[in-house]
C-alpha positions as CSV (number, residue, x, y, z in Angstrom):
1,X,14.5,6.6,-18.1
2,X,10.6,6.6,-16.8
3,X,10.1,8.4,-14.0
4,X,7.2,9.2,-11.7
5,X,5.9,12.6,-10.4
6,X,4.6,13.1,-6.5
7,X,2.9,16.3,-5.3
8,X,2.5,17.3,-2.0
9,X,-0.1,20.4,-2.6
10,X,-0.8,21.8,0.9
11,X,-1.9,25.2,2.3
12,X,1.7,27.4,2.1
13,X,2.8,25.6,-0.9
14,X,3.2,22.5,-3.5
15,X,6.5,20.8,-3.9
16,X,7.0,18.7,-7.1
17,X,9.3,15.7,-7.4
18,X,10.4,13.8,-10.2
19,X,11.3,10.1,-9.0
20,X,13.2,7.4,-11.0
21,X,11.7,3.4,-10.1
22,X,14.3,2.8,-7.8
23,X,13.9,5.9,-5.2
24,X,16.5,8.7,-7.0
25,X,15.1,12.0,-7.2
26,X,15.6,13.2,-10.6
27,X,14.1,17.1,-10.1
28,X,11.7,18.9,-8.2
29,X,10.4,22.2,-8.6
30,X,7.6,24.6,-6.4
31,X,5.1,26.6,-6.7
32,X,2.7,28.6,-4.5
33,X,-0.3,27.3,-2.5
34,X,-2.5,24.1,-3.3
35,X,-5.6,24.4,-1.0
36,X,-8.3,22.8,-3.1
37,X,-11.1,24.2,-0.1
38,X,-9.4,27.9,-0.2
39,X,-8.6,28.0,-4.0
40,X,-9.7,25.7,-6.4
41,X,-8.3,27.5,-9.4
42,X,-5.2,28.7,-8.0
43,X,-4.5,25.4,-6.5
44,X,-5.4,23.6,-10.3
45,X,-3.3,26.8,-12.0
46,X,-0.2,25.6,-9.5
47,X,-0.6,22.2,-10.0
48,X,-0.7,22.5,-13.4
49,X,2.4,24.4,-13.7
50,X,4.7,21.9,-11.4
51,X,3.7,19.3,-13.4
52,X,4.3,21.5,-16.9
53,X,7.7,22.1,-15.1
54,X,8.9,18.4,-14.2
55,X,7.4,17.0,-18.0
56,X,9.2,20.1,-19.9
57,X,12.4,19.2,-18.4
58,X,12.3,15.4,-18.6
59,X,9.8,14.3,-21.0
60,X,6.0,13.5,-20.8
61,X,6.5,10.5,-22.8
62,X,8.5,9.0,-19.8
63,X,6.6,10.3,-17.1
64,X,4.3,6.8,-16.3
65,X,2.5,7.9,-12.9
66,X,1.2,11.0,-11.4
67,X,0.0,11.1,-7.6
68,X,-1.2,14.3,-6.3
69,X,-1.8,14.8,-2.3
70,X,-3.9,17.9,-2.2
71,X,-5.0,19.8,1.0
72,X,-8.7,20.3,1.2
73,X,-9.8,18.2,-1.6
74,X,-11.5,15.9,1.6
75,X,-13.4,18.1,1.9
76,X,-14.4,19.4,-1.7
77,X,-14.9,15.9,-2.7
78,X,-13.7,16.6,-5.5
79,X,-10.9,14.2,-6.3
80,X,-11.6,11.7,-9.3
81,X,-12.5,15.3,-11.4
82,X,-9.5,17.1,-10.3
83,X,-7.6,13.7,-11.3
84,X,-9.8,13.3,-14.6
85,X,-8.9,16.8,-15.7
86,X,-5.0,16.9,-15.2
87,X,-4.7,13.3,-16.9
88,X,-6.8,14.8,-19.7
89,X,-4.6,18.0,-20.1
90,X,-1.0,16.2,-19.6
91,X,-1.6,12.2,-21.1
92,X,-0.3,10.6,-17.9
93,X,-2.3,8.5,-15.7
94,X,-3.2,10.6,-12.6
95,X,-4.7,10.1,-8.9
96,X,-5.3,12.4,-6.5
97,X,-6.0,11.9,-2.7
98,X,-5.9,13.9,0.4
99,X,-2.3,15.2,1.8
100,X,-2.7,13.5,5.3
101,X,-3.0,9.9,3.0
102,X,0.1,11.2,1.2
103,X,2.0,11.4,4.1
104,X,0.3,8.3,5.2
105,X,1.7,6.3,2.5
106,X,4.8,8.2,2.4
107,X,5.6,7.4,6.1
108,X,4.7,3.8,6.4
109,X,5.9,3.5,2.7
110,X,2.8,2.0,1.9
111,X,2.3,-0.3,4.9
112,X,-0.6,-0.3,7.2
113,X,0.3,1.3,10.8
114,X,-0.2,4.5,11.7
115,X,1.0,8.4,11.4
116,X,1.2,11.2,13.5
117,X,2.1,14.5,13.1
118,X,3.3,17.1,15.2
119,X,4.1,20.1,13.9
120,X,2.3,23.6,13.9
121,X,-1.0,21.7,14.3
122,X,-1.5,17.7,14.9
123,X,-3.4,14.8,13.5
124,X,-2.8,11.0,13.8
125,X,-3.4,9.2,10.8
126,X,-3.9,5.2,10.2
127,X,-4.5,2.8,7.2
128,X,-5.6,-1.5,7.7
129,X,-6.8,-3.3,4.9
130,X,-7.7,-0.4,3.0
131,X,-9.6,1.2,5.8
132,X,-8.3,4.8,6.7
133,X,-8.7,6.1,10.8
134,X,-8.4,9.6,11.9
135,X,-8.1,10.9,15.2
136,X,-7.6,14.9,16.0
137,X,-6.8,17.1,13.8
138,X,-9.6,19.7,14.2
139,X,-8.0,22.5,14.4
140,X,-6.4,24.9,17.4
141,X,-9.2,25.8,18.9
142,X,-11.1,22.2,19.0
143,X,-7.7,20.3,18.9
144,X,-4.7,20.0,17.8
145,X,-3.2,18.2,21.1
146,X,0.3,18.5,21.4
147,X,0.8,20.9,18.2
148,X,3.9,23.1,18.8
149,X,0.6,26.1,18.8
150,X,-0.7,24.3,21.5
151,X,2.4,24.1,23.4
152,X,2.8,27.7,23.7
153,X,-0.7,27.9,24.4
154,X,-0.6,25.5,27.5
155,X,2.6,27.5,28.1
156,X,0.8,30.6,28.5
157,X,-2.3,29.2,30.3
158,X,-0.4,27.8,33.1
159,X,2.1,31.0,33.5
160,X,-1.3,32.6,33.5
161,X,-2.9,30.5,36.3
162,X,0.3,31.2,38.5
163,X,0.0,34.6,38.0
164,X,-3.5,34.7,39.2
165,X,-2.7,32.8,42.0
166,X,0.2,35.4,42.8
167,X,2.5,32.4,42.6
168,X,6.2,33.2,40.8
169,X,6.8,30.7,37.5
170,X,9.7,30.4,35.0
171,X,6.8,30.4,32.4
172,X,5.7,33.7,33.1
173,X,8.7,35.6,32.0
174,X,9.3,33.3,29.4
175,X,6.3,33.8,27.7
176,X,6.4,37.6,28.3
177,X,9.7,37.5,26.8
178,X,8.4,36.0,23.7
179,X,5.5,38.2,23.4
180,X,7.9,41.2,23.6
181,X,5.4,42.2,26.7
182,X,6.6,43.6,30.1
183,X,3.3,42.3,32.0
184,X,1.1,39.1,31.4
185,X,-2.0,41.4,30.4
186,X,0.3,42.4,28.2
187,X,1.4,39.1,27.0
188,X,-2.2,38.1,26.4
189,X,-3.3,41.2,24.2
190,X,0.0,40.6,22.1
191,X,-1.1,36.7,22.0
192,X,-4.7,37.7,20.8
193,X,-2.5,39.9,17.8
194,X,-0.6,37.0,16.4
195,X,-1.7,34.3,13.8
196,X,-1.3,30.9,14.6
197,X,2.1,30.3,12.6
198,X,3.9,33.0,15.0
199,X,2.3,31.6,18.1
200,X,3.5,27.7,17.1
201,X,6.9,29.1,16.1
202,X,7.5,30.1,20.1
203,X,6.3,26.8,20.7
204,X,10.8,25.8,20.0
205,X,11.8,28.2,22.8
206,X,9.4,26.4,25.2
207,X,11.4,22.9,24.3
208,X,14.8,24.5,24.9
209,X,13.9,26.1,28.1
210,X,12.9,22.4,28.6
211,X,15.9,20.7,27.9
212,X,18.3,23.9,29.8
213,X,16.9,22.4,33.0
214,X,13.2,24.6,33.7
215,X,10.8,22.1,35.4
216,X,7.7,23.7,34.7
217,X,8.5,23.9,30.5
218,X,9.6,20.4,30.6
219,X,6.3,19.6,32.3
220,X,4.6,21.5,29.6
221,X,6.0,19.4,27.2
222,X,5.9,16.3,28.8
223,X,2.2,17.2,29.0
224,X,1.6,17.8,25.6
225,X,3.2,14.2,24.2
226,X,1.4,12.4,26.8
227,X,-1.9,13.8,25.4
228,X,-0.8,12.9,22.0
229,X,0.1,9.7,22.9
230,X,-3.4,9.2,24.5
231,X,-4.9,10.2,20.6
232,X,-2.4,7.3,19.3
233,X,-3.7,5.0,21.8
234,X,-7.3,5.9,20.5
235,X,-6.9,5.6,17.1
236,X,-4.6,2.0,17.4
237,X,-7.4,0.8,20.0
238,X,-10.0,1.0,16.9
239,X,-7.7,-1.1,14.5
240,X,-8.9,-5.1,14.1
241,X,-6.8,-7.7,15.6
242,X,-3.5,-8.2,14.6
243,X,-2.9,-4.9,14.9
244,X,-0.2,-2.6,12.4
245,X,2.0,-2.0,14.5
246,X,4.1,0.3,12.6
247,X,4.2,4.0,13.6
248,X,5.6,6.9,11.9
249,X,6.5,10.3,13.0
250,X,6.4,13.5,11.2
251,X,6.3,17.1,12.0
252,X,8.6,20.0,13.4
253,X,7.8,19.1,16.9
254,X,8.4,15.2,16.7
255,X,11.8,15.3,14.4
256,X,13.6,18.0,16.3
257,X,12.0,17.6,19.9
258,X,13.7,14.3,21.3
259,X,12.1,14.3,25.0
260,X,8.5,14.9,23.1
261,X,9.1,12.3,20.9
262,X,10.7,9.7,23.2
263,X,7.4,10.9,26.0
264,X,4.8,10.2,23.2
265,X,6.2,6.9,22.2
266,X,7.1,5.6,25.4
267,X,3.3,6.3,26.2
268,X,1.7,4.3,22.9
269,X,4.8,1.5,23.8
270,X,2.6,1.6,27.4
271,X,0.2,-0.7,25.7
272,X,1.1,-1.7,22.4
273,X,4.3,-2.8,21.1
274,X,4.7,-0.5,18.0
275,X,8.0,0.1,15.9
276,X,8.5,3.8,15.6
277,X,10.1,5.6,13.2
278,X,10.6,9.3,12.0
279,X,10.1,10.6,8.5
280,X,12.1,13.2,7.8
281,X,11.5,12.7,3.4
282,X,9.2,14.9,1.6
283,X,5.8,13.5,1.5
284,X,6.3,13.4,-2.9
285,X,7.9,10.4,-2.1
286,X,4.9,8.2,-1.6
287,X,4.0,7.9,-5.2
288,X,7.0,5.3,-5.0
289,X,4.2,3.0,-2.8
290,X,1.3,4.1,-4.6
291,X,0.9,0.8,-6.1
292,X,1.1,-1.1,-3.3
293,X,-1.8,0.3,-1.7
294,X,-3.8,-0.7,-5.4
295,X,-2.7,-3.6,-5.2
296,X,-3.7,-3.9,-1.5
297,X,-6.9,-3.2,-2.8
298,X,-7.4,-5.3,-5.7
């Protein structure tokens, strides 16, 4: 049986998946992280050994198509070598591309329309006639609008503003509650201690204080998919008439928050009449589409 291996290489880790012509996952296997701007040779050792792993166990002879989404080869520019070497060292033909087109093609399973993610940081994503978009993510302190970090972080800005103002807010013992702090001075040196993961992970407490009833955390995230939406909007307002109007959804914070999601949509639906729908499949997947989008393009 051929088969066809998809890697999603990003910053934590790589996941490695094995997929038969018509969709059945035949193995996967992991390995550590596969940021090509942090570390090129750890992230080439780890990509070689996934791959090594999936061909041992099922055969390089039957192996036809190798698609790699890497994290931070955008930036490296890199790409066609990275791809070069690996089909040099394994036999198979190999592309590599960025992990947000991965997911791109994964998502809209190799249709034109649009991705956005919403998870510990956010970026919206788009693809027409070959042409790739980008809107946000830059990051949590230039962006990331409507991440679950910047959820907390609105959180604690505003329960900050109401303590300033001597005003009483559910936020503010919520968020000193998280922060295991008995003031908001408190709160704020314990903030300034945390990495970014920790801070986004608080971001799920916010929700459910939303959804138990407290007005000022719904607010907070009805906030934050409204601004999200807006970056939609942007990015679908620079595609060429007819617009794709396919959108997918991805991310911690759009699959499990149902109020978020339905806010965002409902916002982009405002103006344009796009079909949404969640992904909820590793982003391996898209090497099932990867020749639609060469086709696409030939």
């Amino acid at each position: 049986m051929t088969y066809q291996i998809g890697i999603d290489s990003g910053g934590t880790h790589i996941v490695a998946t094995a997929w038969a012509a018509a969709g059945k996952q035949l193995a996967q296997t992991t390995a550590g992280p596969g940021n090509m701007l942090l570390d090129q040779p750890g992230t080439m050792a780890n990509l070689t050994r996934v791959i090594t792993t999936l061909t041992t166990q099922l055969g390089p002879a039957d192996c036809s198509q190798i698609l790699a989404g890497v994290a931070g080869i955008a930036t490296t520019g890199n790409a066609p070598a990275v791809a070069a070497a690996l089909q040099r060292q394994f036999g198979i033909p190999t592309a590599v591309i960025n992990d947000a087109e991965l997911a791109l093609l994964n998502g809209l399973e190799g249709e034109d329309g649009t991705l956005v993610i919403a998870g510990t940081g956010s970026i919206t994503y788009g693809r027409e006639n070959g042409r790739f978009l980008r809107v946000g993510g830059w990051g949590q302190l230039l962006g990331d609008t409507g991440s679950a970090y910047k959820i907390f972080a609105v959180a604690m800005q505003r329960a900050l503003a109401a303590h300033d103002r001597g005003e009483a807010s559910t936020l503010i013992p919520l968020c000193q509650r998280l922060l295991d702090a008995d003031s908001m001075p408190a709160a704020v040196r314990h903030f300034y201690q945390l990495d970014r993961a920790t801070l986004a992970s608080y971001a799920a407490k916010v929700a459910a204080a939303a959804v138990a009833g407290d007005a000022a955390a719904q607010q907070v995230i009805t906030d934050a998919a409204g601004a999200l939406g807006q970056e939609v909007l942007m990015l679908l307002d620079r595609y060429e008439d007819p617009k794709p109007l396919k959108l997918a959804l991805s991310g911690s914070v759009l699959v499990h928050n149902a109020a978020f999601r339905d806010t965002l949509v409902t916002t982009v639906q405002a103006k344009y009449p796009v079909s949404a729908q969640v992904v909820t499949t590793n982003n391996s997947r898209g090497v099932l589409y990867w020749s639609r989008w060469q086709e696409a393009e030939q």
